[in-house]
N, CA, C and O of each residue as an XYZ file, in Angstrom:
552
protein
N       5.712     12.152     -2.329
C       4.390     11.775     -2.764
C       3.549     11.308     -1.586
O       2.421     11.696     -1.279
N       4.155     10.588     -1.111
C       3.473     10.394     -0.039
C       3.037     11.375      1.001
O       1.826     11.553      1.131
N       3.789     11.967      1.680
C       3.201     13.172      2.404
C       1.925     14.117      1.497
O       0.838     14.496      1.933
N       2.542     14.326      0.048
C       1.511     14.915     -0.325
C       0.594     14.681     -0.592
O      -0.142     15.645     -0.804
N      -0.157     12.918     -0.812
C      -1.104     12.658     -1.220
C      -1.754     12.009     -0.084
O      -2.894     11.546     -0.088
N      -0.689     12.020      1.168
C      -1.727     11.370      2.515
C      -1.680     11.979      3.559
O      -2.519     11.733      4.426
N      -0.742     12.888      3.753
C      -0.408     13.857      4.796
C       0.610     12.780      5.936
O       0.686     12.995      7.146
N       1.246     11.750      5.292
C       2.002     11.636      6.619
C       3.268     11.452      6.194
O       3.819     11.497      5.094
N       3.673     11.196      7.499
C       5.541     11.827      7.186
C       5.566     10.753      6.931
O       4.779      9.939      7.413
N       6.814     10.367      5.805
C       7.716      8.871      5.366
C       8.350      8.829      7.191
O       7.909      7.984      7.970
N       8.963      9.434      7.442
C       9.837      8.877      8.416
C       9.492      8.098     10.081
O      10.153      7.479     10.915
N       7.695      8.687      9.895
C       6.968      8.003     11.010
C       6.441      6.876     10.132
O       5.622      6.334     10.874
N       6.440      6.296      9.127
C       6.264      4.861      8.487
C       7.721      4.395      8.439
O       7.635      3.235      8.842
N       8.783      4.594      8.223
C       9.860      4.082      8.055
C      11.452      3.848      9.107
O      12.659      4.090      9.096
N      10.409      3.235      9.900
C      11.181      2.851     11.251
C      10.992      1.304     11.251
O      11.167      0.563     10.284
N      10.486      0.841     12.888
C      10.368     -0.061     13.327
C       8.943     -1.052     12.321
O       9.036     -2.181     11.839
N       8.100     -0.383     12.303
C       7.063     -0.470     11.902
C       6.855     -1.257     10.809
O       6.459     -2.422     10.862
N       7.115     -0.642      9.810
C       7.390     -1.565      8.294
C       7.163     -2.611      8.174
O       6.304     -2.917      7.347
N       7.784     -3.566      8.893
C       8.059     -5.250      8.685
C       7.082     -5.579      9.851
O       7.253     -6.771     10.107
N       6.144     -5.058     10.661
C       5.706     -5.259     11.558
C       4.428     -5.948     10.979
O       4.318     -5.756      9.768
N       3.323     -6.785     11.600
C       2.908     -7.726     11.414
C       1.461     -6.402     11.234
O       0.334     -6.826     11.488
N       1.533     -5.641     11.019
C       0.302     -4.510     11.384
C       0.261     -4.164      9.641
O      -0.646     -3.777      8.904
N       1.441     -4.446      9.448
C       1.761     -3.946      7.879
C       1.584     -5.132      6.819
O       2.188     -5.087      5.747
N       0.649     -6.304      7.186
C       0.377     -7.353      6.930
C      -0.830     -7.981      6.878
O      -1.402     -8.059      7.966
N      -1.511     -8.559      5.727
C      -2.566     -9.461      5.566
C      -2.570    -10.355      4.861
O      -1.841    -10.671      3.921
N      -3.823    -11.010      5.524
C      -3.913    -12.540      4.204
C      -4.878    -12.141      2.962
O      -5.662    -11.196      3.042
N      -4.786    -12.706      2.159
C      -6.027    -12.688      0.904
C      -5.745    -13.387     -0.019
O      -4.610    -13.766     -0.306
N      -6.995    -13.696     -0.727
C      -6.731    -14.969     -1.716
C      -5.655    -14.318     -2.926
O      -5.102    -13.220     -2.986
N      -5.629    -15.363     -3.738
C      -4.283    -14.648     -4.598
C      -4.938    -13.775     -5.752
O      -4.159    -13.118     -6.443
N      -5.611    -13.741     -5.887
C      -6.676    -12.876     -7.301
C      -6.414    -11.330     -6.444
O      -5.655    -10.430     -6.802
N      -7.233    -11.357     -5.306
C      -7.394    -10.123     -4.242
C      -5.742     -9.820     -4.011
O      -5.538     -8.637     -4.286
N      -4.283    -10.626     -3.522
C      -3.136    -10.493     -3.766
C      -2.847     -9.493     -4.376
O      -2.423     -8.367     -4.120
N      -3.274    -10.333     -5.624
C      -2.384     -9.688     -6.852
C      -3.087     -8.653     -7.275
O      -2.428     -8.073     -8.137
N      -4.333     -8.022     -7.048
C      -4.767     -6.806     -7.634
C      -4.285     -5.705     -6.022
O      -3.711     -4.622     -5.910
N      -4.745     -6.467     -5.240
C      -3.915     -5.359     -4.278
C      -2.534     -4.866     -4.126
O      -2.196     -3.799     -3.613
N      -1.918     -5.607     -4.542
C      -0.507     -5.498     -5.257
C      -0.476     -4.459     -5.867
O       0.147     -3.487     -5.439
N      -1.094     -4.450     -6.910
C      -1.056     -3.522     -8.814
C      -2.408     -2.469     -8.089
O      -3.120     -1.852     -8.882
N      -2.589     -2.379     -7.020
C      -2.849     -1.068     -6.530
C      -4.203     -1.142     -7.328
O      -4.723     -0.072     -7.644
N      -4.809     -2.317     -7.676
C      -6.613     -1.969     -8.548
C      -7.560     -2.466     -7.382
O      -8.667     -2.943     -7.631
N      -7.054     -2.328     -6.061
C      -8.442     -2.323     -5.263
C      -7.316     -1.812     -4.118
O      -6.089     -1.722     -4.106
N      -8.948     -1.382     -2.679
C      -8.187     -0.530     -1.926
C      -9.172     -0.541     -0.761
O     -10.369     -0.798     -0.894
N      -8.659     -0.286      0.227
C      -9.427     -0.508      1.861
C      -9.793      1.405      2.160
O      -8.945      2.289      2.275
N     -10.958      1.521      2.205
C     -11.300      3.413      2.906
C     -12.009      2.676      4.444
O     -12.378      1.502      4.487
N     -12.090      3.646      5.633
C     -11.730      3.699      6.236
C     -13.563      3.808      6.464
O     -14.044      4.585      5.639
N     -14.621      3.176      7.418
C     -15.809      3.599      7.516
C     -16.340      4.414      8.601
O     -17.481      4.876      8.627
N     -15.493      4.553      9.446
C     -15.805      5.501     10.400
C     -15.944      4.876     11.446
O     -15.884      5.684     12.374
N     -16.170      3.404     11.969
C     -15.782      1.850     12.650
C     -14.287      2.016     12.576
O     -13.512      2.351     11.679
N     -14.183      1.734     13.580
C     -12.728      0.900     14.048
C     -12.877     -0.902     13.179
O     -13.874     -1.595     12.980
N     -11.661     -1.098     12.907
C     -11.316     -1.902     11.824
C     -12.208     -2.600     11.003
O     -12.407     -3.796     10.789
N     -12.834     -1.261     10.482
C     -14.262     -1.788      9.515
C     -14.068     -0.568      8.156
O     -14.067      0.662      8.214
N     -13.919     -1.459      7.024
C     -13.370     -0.396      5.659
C     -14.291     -0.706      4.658
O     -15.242     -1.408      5.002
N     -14.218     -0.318      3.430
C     -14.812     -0.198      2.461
C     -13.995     -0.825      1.167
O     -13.578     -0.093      0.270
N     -13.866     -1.831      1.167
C     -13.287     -2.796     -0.182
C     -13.463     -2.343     -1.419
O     -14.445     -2.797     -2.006
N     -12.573     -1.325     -2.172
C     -13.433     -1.408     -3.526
C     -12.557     -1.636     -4.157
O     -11.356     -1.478     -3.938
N     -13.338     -2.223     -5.411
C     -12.437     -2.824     -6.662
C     -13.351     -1.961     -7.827
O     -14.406     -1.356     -7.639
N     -12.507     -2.133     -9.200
C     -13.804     -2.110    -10.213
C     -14.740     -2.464    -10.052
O     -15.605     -1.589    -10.001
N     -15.084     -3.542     -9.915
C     -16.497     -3.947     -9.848
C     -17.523     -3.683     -8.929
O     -18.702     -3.502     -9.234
N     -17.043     -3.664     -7.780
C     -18.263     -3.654     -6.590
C     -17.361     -2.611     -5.541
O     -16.353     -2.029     -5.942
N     -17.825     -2.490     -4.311
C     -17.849     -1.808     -2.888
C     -18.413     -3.055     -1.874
O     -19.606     -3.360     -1.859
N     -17.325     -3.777     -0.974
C     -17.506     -4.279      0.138
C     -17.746     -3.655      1.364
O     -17.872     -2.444      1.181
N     -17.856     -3.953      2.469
C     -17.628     -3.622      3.609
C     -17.043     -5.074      4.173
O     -17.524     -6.206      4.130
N     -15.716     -4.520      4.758
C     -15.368     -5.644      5.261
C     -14.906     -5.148      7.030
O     -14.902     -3.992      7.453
N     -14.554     -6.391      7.807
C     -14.496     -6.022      9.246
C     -13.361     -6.975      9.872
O     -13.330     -8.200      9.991
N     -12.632     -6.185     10.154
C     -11.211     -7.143     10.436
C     -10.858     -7.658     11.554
O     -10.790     -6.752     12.384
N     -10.548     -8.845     12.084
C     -10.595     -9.436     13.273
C      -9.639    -10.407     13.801
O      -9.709    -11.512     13.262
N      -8.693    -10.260     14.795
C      -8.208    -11.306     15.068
C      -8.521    -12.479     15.761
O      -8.623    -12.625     16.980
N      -8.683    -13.411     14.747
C      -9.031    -14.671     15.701
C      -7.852    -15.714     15.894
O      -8.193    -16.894     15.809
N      -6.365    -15.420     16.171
C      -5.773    -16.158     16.561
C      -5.177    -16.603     17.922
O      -4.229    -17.373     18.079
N      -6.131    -15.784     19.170
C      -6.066    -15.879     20.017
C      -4.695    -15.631     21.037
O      -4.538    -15.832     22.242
N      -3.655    -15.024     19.818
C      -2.334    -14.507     20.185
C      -2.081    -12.919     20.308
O      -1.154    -12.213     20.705
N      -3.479    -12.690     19.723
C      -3.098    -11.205     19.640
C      -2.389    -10.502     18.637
O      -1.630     -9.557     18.851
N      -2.797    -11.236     16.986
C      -1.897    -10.533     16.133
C      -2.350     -9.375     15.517
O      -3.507     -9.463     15.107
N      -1.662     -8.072     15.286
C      -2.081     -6.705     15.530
C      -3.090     -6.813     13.808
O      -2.730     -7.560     12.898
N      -4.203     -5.991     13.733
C      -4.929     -6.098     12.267
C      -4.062     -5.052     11.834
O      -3.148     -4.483     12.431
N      -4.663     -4.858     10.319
C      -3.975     -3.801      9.183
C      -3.581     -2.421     10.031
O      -4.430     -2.104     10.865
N      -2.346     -1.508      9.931
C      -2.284     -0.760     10.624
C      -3.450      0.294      9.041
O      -3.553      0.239      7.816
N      -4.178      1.281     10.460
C      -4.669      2.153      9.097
C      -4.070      3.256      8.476
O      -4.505      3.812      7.468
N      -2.785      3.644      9.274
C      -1.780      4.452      8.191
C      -1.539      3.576      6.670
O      -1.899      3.844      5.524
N      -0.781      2.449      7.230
C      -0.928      1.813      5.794
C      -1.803      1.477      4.595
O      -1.538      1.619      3.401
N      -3.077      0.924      5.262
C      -4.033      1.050      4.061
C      -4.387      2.491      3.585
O      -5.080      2.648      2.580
N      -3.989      3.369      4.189
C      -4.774      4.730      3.863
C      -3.759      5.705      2.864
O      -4.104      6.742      2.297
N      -2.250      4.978      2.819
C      -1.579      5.166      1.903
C      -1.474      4.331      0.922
O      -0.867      4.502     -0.135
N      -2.062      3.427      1.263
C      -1.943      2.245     -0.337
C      -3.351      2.742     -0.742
O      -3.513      2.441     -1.925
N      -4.415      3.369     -0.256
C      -5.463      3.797     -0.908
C      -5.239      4.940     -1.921
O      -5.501      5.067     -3.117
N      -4.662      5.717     -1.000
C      -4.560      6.929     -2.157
C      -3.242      6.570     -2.909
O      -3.749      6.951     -3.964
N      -2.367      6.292     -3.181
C      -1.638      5.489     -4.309
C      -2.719      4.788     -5.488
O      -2.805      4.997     -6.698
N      -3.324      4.070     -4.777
C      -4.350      3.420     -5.998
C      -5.748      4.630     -6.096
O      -6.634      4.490     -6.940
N      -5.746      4.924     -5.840
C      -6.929      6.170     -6.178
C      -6.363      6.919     -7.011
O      -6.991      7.386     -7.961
N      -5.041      7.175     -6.798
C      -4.424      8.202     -7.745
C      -4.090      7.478     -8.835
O      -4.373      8.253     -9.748
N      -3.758      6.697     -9.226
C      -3.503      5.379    -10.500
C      -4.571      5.125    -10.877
O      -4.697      5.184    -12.100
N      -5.285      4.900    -10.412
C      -7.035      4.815    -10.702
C      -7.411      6.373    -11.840
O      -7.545      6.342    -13.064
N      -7.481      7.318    -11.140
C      -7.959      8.324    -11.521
C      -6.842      8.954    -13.163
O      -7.122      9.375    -14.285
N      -5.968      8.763    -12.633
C      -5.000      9.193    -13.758
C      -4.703      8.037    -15.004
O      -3.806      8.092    -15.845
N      -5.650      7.080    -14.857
C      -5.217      5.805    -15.477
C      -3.992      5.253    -15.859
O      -3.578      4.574    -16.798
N      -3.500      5.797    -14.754
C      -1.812      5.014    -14.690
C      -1.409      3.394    -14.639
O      -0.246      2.997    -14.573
N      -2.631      2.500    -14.683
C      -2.747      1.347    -14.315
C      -1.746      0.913    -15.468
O      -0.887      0.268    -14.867
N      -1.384      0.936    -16.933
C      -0.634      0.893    -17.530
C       1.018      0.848    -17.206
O       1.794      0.038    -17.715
N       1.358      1.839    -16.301
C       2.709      2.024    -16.077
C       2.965      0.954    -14.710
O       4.018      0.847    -14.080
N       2.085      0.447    -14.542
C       2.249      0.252    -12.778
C       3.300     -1.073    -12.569
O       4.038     -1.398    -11.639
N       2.992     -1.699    -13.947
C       3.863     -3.151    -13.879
C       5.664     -2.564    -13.704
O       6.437     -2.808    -12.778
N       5.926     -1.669    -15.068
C       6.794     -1.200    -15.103
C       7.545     -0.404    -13.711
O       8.760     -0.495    -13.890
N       7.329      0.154    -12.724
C       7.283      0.703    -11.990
C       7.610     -0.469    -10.783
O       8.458     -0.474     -9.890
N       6.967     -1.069    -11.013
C       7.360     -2.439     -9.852
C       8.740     -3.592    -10.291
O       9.432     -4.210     -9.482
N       8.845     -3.622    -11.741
C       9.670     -4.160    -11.986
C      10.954     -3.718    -12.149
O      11.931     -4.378    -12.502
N      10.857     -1.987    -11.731
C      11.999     -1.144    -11.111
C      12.516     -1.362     -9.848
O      13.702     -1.388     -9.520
N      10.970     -1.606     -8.778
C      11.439     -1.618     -7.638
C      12.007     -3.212     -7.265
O      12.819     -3.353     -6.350
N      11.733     -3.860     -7.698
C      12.017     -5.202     -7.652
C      13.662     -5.189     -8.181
O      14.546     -5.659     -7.466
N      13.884     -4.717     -9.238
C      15.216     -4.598     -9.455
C      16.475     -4.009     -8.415
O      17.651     -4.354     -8.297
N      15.595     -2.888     -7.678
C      16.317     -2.136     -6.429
C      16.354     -3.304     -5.441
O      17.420     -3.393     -4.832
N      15.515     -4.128     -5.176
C      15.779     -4.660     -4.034
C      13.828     -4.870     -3.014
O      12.900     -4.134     -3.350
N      13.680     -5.758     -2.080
C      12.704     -5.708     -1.680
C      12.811     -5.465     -0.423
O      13.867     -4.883     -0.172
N      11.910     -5.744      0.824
C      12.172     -5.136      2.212
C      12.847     -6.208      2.267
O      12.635     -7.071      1.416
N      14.125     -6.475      3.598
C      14.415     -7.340      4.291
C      13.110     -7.856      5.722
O      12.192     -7.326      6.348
N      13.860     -9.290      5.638
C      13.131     -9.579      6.858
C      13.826     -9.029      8.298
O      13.215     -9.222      9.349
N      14.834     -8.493      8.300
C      15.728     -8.108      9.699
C      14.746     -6.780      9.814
O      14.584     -6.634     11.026
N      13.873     -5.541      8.978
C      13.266     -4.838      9.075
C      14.535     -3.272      9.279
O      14.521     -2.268      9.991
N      15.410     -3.773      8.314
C      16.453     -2.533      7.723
C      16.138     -2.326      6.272
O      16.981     -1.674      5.656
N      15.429     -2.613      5.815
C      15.677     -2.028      4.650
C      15.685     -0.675      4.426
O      15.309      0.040      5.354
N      15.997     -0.217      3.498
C      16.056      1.347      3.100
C      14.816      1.892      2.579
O      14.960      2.289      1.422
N      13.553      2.055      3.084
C      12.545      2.262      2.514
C      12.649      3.282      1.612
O      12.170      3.185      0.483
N      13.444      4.611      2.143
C      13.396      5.890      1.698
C      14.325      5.592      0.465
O      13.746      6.035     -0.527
N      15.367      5.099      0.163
C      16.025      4.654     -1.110
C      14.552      4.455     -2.069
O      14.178      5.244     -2.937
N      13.773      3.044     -1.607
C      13.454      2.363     -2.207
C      11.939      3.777     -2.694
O      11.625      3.983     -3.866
N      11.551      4.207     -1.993
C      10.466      4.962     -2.118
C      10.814      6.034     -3.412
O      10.150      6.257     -4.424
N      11.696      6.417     -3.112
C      12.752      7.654     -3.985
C      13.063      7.039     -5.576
O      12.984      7.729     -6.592
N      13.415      5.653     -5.543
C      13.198      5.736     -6.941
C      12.031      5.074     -7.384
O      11.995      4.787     -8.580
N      10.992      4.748     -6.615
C       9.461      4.596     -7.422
C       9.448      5.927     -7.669
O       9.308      6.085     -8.881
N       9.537      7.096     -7.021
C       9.068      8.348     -7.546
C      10.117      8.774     -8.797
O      10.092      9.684     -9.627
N      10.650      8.142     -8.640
C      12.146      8.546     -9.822
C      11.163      8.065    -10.962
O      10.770      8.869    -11.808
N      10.672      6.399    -10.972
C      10.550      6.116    -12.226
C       8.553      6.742    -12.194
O       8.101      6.873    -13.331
N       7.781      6.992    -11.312
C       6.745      7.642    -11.628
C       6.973      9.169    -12.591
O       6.256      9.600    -13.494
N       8.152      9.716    -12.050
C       8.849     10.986    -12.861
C       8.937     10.429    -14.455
O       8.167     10.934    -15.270
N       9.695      9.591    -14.802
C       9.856      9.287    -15.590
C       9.068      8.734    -16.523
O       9.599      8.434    -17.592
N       7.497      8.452    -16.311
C       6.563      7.829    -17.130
C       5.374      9.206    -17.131
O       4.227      9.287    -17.570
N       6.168     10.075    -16.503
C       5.512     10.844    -16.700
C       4.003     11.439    -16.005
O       3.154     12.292    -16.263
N       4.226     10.607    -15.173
C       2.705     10.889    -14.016
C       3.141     11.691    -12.440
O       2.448     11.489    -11.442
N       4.117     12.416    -12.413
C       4.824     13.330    -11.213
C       5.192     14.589    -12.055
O       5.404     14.749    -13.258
N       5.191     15.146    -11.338
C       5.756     16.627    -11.544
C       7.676     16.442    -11.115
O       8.419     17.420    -11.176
């Protein structure tokens, strides 16, 4: 799914990278938890780390910045650009229904480790198992 709905390989996301601090943000817990359940999503504006926030309700522009003076890396944009089209596609297919279910699969499998071994491709393989199964995959 992924390759097909973003064009990039699982296996250049599922290395070192993953647990990497690029694959990481803050947000309040409302913004959390809908970014979570995949009902809002970062597009890309044609700016370097400057995207397009949308939720139901509105379209942001937001502009991402490190100010911790350490140098901590912002959102990598492979990642938001696959959590976009995941939620674009749930969006569009109104899959928002299945989505709890689907997480409370993957949660059952297991979550990333912090050592940055986890088995992504396990873990990826049966979200698509149970997306198969609710009926929104081929």
């Amino acid at each position: 799914m992924i390759k097909n709905w973003t064009g990039t390989d699982i296996q250049a996301i599922a290395g070192d990278t993953i647990n990497d601090a690029s694959n990481a943000m803050m947000l309040c817990k409302n913004l959390q938890d809908d970014f979570g359940n995949f009902l809002c999503w970062f597009e890309p504006s044609g700016e370097s780390n400057k995207y397009y926030f949308n939720t139901d309700r509105n379209i942001k522009i937001i502009q991402f910045h490190d100010n911790s003076n350490i140098g901590i890396p912002l959102p990598n944009p492979t990642y938001l650009a696959i959590h976009a089209a995941f939620a674009k596609v749930f969006d569009a297919s109104g899959a928002g229904m299945y989505i709890d279910g689907v997480f409370r699969d993957v949660e059952r499998i297991g979550v990333l480790s912090s050592d940055g071994l986890s088995d992504v491709i396990t873990l990826l393989n049966s979200f698509q198992f149970s997306q198969q199964a609710a009926g929104l995959s081929e």
